[in-house]
HTML snippet that shows the backbone in 3Dmol.js (N, CA, C, O; Angstrom):
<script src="https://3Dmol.org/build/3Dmol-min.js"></script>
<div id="view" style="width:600px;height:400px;position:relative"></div>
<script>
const pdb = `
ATOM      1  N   UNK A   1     103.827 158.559  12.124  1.00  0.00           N
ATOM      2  CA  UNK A   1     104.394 158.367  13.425  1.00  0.00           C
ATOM      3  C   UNK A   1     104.523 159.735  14.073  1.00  0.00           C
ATOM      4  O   UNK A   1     105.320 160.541  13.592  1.00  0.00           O
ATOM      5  N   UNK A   2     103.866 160.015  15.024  1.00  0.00           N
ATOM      6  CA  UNK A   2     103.994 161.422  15.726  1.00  0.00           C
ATOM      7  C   UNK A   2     104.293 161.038  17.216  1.00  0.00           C
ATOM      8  O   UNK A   2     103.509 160.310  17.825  1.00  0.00           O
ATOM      9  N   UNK A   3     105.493 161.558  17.832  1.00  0.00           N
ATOM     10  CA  UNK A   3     105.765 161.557  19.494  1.00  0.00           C
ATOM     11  C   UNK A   3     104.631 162.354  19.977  1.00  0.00           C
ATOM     12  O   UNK A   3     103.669 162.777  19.336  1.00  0.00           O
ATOM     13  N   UNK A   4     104.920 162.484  21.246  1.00  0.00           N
ATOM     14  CA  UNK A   4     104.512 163.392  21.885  1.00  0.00           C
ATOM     15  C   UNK A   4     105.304 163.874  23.201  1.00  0.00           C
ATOM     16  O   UNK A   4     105.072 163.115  24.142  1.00  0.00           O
ATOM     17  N   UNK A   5     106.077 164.812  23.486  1.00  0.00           N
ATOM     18  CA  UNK A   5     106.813 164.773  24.468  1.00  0.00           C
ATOM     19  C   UNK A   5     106.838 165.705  25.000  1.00  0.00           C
ATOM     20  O   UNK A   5     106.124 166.582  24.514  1.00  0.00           O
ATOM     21  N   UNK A   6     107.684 166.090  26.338  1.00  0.00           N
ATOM     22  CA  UNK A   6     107.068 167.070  27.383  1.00  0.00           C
ATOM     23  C   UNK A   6     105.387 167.934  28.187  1.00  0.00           C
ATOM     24  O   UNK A   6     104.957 168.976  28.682  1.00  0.00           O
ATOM     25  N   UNK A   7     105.015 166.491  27.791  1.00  0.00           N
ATOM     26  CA  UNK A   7     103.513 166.913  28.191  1.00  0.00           C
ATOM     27  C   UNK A   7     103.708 167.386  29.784  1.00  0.00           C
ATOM     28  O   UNK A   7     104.596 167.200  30.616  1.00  0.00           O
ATOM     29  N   UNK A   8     102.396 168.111  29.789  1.00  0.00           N
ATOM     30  CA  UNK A   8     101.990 168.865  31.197  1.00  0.00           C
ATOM     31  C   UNK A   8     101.226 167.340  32.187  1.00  0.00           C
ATOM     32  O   UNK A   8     101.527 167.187  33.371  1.00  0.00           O
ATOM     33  N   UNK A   9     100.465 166.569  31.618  1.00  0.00           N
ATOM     34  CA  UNK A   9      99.879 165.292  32.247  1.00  0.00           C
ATOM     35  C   UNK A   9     100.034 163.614  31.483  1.00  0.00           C
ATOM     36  O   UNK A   9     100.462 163.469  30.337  1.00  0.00           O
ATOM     37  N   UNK A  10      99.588 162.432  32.394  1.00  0.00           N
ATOM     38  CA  UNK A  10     100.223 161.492  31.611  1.00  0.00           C
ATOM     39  C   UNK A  10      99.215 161.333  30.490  1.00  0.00           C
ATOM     40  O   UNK A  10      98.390 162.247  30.491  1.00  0.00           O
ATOM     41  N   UNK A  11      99.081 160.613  29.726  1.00  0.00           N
ATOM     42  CA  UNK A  11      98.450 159.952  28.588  1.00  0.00           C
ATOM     43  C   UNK A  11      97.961 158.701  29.127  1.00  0.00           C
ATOM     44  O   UNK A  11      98.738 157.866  29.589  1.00  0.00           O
ATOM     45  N   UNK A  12      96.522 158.509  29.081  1.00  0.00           N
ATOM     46  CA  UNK A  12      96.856 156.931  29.444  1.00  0.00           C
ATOM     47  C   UNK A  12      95.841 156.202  28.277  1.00  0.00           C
ATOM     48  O   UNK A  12      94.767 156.518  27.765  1.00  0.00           O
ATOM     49  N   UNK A  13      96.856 154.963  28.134  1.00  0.00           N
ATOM     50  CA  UNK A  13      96.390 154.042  26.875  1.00  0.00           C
ATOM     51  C   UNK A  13      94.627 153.882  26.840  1.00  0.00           C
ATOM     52  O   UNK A  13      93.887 153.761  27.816  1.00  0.00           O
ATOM     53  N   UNK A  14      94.244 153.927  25.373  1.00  0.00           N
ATOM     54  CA  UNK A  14      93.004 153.711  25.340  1.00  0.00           C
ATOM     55  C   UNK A  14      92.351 155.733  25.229  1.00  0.00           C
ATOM     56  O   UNK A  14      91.583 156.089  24.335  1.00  0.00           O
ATOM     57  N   UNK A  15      92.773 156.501  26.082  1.00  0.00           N
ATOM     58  CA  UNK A  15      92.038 157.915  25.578  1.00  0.00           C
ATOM     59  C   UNK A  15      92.539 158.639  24.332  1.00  0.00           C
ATOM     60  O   UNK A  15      93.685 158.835  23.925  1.00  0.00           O
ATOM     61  N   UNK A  16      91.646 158.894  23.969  1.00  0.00           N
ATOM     62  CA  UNK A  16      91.242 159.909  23.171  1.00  0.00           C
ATOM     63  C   UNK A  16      92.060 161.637  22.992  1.00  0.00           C
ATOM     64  O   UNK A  16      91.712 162.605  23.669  1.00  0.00           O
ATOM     65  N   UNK A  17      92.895 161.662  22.195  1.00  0.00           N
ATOM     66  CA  UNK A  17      93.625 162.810  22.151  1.00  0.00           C
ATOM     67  C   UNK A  17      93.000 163.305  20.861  1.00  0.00           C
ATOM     68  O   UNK A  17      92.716 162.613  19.884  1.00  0.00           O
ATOM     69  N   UNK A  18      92.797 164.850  21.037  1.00  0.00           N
ATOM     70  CA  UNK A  18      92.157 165.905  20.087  1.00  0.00           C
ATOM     71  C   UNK A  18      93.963 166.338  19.607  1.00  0.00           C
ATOM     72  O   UNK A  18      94.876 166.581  20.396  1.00  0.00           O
ATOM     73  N   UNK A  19      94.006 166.325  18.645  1.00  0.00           N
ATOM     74  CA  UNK A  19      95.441 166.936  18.088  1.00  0.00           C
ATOM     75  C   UNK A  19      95.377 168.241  16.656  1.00  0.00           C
ATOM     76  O   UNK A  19      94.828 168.270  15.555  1.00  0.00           O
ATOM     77  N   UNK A  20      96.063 168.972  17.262  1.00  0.00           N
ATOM     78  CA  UNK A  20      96.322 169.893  16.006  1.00  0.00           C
ATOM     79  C   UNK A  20      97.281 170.207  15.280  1.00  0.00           C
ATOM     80  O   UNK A  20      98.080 171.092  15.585  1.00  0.00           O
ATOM     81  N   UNK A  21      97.340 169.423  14.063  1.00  0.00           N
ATOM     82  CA  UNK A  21      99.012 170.050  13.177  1.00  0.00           C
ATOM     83  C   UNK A  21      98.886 170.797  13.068  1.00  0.00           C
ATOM     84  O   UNK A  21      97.872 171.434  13.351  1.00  0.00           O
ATOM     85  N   UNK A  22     100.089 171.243  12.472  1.00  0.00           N
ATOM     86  CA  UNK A  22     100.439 172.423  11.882  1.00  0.00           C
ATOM     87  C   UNK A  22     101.269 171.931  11.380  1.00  0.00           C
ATOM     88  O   UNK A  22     101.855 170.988  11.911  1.00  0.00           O
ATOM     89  N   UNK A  23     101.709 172.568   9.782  1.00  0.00           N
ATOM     90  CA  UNK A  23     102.401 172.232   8.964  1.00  0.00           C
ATOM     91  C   UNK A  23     103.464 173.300   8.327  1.00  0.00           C
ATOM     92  O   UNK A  23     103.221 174.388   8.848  1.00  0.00           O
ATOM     93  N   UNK A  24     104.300 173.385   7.613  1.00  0.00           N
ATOM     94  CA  UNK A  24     104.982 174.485   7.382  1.00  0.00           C
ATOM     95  C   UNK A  24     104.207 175.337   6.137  1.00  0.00           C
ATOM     96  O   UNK A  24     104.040 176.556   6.178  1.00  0.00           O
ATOM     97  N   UNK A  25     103.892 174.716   5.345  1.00  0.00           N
ATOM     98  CA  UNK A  25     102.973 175.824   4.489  1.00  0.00           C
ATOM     99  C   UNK A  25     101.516 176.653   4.972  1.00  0.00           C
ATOM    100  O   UNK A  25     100.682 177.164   4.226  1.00  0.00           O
ATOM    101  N   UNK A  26     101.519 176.592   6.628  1.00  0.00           N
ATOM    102  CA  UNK A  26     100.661 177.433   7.087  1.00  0.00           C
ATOM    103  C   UNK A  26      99.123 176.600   7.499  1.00  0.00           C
ATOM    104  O   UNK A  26      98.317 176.974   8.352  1.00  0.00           O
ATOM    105  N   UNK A  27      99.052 175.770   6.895  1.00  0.00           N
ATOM    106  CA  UNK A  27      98.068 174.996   7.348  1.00  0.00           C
ATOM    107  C   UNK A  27      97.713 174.322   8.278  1.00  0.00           C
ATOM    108  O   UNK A  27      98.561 174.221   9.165  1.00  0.00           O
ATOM    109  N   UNK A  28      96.721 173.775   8.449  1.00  0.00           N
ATOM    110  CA  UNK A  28      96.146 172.596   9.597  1.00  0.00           C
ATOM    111  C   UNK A  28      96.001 171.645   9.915  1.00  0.00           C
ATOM    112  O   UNK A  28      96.906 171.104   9.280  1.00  0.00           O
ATOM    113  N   UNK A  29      95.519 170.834  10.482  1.00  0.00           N
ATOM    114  CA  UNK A  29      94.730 169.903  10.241  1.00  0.00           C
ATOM    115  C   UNK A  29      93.976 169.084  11.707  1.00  0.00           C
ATOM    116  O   UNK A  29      94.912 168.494  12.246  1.00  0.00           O
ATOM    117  N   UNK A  30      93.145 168.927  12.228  1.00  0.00           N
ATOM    118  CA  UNK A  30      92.768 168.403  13.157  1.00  0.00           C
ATOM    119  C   UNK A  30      92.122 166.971  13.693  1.00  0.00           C
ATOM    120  O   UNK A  30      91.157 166.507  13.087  1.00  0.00           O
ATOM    121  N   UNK A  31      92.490 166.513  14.457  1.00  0.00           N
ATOM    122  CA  UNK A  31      92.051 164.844  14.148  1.00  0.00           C
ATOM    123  C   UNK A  31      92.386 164.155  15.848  1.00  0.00           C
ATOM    124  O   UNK A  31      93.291 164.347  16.659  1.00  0.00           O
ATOM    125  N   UNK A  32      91.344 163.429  15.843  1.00  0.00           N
ATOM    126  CA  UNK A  32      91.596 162.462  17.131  1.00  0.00           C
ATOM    127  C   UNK A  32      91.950 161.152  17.278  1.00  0.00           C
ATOM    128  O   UNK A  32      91.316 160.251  16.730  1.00  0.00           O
ATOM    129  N   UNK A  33      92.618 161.021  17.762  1.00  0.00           N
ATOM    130  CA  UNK A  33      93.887 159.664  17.880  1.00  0.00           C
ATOM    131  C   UNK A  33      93.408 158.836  18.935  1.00  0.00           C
ATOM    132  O   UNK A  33      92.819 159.411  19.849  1.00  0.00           O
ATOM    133  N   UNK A  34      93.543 157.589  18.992  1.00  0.00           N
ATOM    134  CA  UNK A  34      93.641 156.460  20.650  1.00  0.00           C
ATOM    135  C   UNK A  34      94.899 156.969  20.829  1.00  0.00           C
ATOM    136  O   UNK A  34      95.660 157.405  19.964  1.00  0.00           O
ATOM    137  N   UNK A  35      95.096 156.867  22.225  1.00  0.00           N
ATOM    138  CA  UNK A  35      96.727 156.225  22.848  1.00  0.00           C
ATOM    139  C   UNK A  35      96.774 155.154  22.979  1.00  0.00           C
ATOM    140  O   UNK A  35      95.851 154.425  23.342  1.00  0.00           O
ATOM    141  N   UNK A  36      98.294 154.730  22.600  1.00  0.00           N
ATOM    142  CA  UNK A  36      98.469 153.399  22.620  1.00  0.00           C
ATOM    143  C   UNK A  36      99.200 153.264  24.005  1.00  0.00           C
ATOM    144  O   UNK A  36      99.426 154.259  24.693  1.00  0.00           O
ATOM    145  N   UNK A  37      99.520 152.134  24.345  1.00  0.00           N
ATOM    146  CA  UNK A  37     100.410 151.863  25.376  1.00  0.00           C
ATOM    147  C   UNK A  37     101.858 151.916  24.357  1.00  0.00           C
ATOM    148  O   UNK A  37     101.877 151.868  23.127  1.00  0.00           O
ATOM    149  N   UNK A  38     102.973 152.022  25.249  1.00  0.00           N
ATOM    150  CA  UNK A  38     104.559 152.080  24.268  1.00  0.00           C
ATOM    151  C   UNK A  38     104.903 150.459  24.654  1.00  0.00           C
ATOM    152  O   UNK A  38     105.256 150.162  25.795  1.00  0.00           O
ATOM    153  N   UNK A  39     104.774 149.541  23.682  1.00  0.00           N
ATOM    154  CA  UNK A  39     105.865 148.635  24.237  1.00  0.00           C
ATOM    155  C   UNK A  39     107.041 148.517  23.454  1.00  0.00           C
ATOM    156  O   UNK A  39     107.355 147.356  23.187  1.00  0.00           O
ATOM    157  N   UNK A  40     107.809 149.460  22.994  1.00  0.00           N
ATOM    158  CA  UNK A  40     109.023 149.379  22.105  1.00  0.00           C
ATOM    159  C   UNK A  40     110.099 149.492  23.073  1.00  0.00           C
ATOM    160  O   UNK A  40     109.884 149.477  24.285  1.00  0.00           O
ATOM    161  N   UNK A  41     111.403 149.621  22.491  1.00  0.00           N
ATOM    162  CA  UNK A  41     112.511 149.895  23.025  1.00  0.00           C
ATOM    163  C   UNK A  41     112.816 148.699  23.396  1.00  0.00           C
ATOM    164  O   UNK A  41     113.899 148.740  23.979  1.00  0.00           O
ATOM    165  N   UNK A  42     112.238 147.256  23.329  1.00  0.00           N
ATOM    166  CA  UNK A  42     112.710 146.338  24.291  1.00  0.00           C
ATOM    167  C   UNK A  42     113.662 145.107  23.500  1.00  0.00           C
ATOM    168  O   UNK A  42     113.700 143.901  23.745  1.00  0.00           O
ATOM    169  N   UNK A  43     114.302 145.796  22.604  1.00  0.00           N
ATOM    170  CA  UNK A  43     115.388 144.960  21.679  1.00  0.00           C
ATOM    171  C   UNK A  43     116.645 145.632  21.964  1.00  0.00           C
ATOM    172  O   UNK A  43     117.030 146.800  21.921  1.00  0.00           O
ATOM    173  N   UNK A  44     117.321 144.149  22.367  1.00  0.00           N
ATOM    174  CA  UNK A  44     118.761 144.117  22.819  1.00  0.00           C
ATOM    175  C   UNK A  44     119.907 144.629  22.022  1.00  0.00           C
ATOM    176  O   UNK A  44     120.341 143.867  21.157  1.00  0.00           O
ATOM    177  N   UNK A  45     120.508 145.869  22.176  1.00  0.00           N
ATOM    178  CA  UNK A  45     121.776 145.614  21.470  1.00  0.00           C
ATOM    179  C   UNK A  45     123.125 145.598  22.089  1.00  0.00           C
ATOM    180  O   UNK A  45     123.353 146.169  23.155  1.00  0.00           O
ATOM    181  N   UNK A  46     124.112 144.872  21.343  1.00  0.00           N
ATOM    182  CA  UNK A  46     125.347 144.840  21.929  1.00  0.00           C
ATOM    183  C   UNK A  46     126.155 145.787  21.157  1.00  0.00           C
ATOM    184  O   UNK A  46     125.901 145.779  19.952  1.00  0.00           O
ATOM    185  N   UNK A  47     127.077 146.611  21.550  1.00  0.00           N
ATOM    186  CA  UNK A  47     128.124 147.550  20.768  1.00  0.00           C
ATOM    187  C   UNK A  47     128.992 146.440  19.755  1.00  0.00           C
ATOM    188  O   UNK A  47     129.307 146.854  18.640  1.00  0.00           O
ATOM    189  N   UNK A  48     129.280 145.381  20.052  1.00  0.00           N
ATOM    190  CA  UNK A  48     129.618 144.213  18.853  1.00  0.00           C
ATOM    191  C   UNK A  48     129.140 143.059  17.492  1.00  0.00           C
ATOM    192  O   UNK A  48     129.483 142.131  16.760  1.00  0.00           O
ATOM    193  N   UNK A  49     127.794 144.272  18.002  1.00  0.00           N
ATOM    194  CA  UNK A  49     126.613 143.416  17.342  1.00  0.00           C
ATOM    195  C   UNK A  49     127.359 143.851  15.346  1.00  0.00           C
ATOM    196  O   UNK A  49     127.919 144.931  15.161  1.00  0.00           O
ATOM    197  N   UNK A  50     127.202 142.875  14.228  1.00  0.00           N
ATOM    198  CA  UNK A  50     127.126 143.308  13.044  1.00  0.00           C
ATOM    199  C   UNK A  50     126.112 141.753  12.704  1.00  0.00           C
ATOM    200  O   UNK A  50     125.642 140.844  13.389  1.00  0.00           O
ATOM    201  N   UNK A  51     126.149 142.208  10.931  1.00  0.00           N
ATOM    202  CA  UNK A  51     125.326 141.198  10.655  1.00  0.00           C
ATOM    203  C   UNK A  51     125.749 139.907  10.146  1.00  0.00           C
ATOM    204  O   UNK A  51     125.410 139.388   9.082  1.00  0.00           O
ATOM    205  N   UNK A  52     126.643 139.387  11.159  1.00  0.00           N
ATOM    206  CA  UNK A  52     127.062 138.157  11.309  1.00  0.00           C
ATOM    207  C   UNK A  52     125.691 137.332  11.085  1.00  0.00           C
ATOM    208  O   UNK A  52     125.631 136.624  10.080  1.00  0.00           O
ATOM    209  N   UNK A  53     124.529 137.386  12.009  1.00  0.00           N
ATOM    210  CA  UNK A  53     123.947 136.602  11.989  1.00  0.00           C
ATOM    211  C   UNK A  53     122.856 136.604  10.889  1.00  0.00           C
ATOM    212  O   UNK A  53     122.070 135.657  10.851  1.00  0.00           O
ATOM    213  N   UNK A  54     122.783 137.405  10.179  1.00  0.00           N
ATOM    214  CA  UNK A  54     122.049 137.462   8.604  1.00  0.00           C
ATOM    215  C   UNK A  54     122.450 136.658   7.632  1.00  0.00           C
ATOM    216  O   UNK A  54     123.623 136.704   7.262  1.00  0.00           O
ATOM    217  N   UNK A  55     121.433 135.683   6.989  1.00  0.00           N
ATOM    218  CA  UNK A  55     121.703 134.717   6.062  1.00  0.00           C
ATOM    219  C   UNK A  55     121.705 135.654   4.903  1.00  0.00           C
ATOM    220  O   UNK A  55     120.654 135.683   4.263  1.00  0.00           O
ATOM    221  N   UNK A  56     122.487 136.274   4.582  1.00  0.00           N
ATOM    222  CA  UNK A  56     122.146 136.922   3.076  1.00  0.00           C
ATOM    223  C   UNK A  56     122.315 136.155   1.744  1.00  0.00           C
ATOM    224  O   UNK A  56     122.100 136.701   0.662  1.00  0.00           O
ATOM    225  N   UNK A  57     122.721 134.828   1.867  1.00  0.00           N
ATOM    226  CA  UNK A  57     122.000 133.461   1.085  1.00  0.00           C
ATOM    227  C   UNK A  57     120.631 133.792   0.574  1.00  0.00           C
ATOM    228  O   UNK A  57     120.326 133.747  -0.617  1.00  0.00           O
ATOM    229  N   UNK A  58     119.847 134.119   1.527  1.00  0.00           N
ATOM    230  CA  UNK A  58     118.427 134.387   1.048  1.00  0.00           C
ATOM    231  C   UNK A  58     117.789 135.289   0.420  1.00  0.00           C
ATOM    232  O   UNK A  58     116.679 135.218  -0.106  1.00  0.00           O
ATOM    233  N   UNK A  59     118.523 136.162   0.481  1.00  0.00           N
ATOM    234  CA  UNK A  59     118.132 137.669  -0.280  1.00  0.00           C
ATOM    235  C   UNK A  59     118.139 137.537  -1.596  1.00  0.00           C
ATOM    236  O   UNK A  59     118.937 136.767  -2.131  1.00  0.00           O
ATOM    237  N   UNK A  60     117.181 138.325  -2.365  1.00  0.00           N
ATOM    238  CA  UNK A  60     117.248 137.968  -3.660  1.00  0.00           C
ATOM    239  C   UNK A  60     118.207 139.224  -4.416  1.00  0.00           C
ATOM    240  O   UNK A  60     117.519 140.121  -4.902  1.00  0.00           O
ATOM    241  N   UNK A  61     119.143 139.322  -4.510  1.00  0.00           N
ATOM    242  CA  UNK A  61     120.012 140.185  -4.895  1.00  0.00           C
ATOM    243  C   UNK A  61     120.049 140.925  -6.354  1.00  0.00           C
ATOM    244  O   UNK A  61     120.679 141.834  -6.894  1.00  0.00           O
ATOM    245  N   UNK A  62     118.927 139.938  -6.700  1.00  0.00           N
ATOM    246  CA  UNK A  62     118.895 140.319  -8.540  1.00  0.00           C
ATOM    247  C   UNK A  62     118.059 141.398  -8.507  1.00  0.00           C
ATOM    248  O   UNK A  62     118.243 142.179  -9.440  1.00  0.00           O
ATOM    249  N   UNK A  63     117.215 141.690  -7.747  1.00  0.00           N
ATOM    250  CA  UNK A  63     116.052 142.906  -7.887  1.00  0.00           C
ATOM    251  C   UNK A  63     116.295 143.608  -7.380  1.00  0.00           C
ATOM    252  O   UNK A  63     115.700 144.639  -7.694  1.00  0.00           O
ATOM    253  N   UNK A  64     117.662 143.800  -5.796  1.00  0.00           N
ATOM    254  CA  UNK A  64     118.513 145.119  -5.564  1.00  0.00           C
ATOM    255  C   UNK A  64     119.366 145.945  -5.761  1.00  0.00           C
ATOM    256  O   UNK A  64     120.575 145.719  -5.723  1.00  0.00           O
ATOM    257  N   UNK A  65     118.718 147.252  -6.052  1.00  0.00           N
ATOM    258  CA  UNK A  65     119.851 148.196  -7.003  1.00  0.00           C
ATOM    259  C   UNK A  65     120.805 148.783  -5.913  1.00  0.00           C
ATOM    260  O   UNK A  65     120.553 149.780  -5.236  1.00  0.00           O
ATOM    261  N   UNK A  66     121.927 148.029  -5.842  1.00  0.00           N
ATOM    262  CA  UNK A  66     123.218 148.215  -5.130  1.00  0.00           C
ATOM    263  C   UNK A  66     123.569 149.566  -4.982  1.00  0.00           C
ATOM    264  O   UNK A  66     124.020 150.058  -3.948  1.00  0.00           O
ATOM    265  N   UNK A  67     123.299 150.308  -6.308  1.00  0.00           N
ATOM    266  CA  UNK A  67     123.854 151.422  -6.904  1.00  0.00           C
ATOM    267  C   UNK A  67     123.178 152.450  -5.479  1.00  0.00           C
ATOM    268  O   UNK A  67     124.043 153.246  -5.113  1.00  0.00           O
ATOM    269  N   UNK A  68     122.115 152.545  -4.817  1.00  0.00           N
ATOM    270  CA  UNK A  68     121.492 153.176  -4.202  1.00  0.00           C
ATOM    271  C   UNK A  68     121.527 153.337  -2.845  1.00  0.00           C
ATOM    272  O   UNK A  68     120.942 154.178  -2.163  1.00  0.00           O
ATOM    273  N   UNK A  69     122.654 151.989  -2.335  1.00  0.00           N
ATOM    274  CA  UNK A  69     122.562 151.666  -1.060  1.00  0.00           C
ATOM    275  C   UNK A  69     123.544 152.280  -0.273  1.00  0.00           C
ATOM    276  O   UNK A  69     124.018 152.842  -1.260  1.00  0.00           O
ATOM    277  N   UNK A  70     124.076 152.565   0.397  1.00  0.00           N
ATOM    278  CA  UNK A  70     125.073 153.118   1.425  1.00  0.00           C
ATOM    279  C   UNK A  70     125.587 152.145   2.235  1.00  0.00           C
ATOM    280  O   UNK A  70     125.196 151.805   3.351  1.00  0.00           O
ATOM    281  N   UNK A  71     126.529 151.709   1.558  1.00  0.00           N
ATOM    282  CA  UNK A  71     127.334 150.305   2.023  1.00  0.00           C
ATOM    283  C   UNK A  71     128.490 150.863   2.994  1.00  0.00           C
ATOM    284  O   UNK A  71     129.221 150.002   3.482  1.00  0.00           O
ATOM    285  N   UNK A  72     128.724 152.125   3.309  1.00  0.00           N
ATOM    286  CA  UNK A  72     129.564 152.394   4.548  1.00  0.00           C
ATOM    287  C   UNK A  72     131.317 151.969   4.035  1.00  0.00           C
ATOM    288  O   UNK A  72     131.651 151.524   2.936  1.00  0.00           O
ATOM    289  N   UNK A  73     131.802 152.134   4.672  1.00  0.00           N
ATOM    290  CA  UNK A  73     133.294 152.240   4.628  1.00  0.00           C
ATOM    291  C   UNK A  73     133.589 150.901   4.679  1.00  0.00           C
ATOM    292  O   UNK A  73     134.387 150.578   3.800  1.00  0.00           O
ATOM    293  N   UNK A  74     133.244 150.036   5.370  1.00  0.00           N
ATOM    294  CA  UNK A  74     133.466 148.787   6.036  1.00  0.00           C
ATOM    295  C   UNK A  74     133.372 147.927   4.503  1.00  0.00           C
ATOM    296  O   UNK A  74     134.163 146.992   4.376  1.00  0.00           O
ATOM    297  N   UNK A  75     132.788 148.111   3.792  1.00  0.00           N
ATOM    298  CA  UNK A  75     133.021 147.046   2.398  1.00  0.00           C
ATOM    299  C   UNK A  75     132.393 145.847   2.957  1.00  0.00           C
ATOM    300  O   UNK A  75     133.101 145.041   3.560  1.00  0.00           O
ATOM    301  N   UNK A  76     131.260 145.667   2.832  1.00  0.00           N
ATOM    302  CA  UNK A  76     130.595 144.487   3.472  1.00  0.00           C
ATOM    303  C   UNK A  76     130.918 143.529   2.177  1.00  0.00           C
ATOM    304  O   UNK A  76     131.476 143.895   1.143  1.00  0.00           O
ATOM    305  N   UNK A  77     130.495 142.383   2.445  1.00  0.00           N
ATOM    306  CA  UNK A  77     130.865 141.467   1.486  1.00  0.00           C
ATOM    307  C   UNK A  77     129.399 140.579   1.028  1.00  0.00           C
ATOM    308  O   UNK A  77     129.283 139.355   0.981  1.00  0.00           O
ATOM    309  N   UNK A  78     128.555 141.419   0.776  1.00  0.00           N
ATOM    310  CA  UNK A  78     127.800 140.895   0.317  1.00  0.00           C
ATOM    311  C   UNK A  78     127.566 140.975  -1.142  1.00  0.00           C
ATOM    312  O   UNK A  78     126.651 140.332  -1.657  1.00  0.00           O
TER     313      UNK A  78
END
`;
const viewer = $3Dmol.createViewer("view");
viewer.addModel(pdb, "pdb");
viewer.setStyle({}, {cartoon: {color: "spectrum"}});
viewer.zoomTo();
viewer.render();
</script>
């Protein structure tokens, strides 16, 4: 997943971008990408939102190692 932000012109879906990493151990790498169009961002949230509406009935709980998860302060009750 790579942004791209503060460009000098727009991008438009479908061209062809020449890109150059750079990486921290000094290296390169060069490669050409499509643009996509963005259609994200378009999921609703409410500041009251929790996971009330998750059946966690369904989850298979035997193959998740609890031990690993970051269950937050809140003590969920799952």
């Amino acid at each position: 997943h790579i942004m791209l932000v503060n460009l000098g012109e727009p991008i438009t879906p479908g061209q062809d971008l020449k890109l150059t990493l750079h990486f921290s151990d000094g290296s390169e790498s060069v490669t050409t990408v499509p643009a996509r169009a963005f259609e994200g961002a378009q999921e609703e949230y409410h500041a009251d939102d929790d996971d009330e509406g998750m059946d966690h009935g369904d989850m298979n709980h035997g193959d998740m190692n609890h031990g690993d998860m970051d269950h937050g302060s809140e003590g969920n009750d799952h």
